[in-house]
Rosetta silent file (secondary structure, phi, psi, omega in degrees, C-alpha in Angstrom):
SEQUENCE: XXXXXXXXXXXXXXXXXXXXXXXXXXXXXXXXXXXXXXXXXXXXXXXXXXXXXXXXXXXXXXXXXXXXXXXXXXXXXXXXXXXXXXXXXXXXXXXXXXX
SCORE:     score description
SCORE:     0.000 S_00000001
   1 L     0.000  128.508 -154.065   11.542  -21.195  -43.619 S_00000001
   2 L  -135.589   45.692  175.455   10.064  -23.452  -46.510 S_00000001
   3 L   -88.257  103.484  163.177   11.504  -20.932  -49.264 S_00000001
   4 L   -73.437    4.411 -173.917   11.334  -23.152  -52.641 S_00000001
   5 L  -123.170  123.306  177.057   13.408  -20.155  -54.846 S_00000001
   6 L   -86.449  155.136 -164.722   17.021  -19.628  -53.590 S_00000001
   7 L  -106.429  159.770 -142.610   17.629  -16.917  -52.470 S_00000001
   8 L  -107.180  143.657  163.714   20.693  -14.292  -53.221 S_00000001
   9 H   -60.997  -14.401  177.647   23.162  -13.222  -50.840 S_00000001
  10 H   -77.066   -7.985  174.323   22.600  -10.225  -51.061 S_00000001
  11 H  -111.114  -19.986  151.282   18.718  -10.576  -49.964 S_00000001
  12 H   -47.752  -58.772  150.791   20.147  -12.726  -47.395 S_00000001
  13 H   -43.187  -56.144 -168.241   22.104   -9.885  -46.116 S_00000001
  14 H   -76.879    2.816  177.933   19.394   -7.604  -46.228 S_00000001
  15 H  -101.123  -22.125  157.346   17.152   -9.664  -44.403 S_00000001
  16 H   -49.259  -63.009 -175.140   20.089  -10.206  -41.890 S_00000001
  17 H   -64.587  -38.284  172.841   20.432   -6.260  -41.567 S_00000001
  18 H   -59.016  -46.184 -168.913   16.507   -5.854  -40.826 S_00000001
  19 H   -40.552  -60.612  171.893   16.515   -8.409  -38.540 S_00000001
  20 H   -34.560  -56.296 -165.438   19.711   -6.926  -36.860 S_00000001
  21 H   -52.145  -29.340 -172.466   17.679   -3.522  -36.956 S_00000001
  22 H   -56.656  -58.991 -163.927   14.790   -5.382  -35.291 S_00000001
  23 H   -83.699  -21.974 -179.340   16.705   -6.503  -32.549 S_00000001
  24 H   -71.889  -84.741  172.071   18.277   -3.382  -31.765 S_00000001
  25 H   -51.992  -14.086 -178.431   15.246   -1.528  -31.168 S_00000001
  26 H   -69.609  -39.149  156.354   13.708   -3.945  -29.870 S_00000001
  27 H  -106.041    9.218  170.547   16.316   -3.697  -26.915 S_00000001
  28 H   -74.327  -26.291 -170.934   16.969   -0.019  -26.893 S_00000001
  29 H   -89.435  -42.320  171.900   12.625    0.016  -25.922 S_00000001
  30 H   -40.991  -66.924 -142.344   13.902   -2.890  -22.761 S_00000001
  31 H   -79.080   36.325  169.272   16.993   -0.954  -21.720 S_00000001
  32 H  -120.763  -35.875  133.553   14.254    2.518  -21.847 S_00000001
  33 H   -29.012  -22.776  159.497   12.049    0.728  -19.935 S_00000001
  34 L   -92.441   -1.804 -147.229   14.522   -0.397  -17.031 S_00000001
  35 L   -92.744  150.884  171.848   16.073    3.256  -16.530 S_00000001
  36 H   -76.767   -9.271  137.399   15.045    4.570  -12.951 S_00000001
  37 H   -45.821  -25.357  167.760   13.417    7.408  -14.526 S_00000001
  38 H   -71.943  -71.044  172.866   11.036    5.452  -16.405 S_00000001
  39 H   -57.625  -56.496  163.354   10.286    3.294  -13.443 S_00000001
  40 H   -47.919  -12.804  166.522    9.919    6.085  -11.046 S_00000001
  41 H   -95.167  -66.665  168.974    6.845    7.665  -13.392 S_00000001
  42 H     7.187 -103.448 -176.352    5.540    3.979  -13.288 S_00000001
  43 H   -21.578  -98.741  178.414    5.834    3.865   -9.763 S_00000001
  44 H   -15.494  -86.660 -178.286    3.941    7.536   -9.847 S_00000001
  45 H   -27.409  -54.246  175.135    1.339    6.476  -12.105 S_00000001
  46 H   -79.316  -24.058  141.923    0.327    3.908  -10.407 S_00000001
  47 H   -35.804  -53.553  172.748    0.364    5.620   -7.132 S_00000001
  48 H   -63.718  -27.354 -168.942   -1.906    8.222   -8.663 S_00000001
  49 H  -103.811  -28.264  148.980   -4.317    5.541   -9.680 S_00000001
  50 H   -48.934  -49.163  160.602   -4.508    3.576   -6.265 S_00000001
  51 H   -34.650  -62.912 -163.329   -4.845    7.256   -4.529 S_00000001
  52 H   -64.533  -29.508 -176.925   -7.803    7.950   -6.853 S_00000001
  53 H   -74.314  -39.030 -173.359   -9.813    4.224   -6.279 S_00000001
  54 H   -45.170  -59.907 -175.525   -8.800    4.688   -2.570 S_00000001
  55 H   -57.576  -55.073  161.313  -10.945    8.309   -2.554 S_00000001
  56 H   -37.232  -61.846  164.696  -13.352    6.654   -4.653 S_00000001
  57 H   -22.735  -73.775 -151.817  -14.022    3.908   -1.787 S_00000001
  58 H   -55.338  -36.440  168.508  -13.982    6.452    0.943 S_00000001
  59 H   -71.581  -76.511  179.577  -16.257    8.318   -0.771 S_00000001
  60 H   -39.197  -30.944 -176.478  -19.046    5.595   -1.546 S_00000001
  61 H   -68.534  -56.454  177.771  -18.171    4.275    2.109 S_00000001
  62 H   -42.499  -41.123 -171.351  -19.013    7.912    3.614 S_00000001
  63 H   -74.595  -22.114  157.643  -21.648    8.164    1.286 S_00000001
  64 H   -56.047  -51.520 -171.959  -23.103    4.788    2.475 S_00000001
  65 H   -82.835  -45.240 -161.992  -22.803    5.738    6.469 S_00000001
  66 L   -68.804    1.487 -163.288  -24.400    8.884    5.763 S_00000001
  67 L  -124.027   30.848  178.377  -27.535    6.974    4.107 S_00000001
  68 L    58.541   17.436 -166.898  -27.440    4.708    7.410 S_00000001
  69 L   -78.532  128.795  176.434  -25.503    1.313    6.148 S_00000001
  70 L   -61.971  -63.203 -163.947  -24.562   -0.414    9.463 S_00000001
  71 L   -47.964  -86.802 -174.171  -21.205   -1.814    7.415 S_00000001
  72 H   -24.506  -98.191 -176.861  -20.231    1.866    6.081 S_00000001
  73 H   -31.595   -9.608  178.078  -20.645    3.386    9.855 S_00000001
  74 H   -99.964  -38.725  179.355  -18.815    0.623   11.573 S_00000001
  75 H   -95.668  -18.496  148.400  -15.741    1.182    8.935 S_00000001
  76 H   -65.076   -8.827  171.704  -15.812    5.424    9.463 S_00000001
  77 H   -69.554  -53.332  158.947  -16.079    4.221   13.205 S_00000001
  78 H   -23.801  -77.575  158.441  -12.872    2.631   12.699 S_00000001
  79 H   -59.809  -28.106  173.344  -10.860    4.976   11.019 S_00000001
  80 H   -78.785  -47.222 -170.747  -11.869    7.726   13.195 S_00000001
  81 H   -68.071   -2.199 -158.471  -10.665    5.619   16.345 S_00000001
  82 H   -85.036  -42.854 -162.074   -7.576    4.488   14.572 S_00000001
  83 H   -73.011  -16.477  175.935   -6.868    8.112   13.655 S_00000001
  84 H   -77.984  -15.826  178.682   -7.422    9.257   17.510 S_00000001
  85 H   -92.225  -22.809  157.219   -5.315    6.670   18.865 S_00000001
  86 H   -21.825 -102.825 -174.563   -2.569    7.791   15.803 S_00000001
  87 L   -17.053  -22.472 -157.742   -3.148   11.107   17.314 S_00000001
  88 H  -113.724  -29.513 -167.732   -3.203   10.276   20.889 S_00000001
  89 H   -93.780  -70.842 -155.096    0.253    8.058   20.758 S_00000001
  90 H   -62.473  -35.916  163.914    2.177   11.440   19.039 S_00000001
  91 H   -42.993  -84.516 -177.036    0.673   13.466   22.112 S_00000001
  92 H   -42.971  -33.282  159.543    1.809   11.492   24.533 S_00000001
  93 H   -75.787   -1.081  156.838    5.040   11.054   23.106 S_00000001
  94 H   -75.976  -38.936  136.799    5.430   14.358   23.156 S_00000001
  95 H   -31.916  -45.959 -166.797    4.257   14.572   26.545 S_00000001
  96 H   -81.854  -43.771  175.994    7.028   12.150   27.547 S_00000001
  97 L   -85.225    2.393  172.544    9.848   13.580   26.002 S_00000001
  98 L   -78.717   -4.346 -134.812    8.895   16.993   27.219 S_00000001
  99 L  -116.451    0.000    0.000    9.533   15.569   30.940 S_00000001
């Protein structure tokens, strides 16, 4: 500060008490921001917004194989065997422990 008029204590205080005032809220919005309620809608939000680009993808990939794109049809080729071999390893363990 480069203040050429001195200044009174009493403006000194009050510029003390905003300051104080400042600082306060300033770490009542941190410590509202760390509570695990707070983080867990985070967390949620951004789960909801990865979910929605994911479905976005899938859709433009599907929409892609069905309009013949080798690339599209090779990655729904994928995902269908990955979910039958999913699908095929809970059978069988099921199968096994049935024994």
């Amino acid at each position: 500060m480069s203040d050429t008029t001195a200044r009174s204590p009493e403006e000194i205080q009050a510029d003390l008490e905003a300051t104080r005032s400042q600082m306060t809220a300033t770490v009542d919005e941190l410590v509202a921001q760390l509570q695990p309620a707070h983080l867990i809608e985070v967390s949620k939000e951004s789960l909801a917004r990865k979910t929605e680009e994911v479905k976005v993808q899938v859709a433009d990939t599907l929409n892609s194989a069905r309009a013949g794109d080798t690339e599209a049809l090779k990655k729904v080729g994928y995902a269908a065997a990955g979910v039958v071999g999913v699908i095929g390893v809970f059978v069988l363990r099921k199968v096994f422990r049935s024994r």
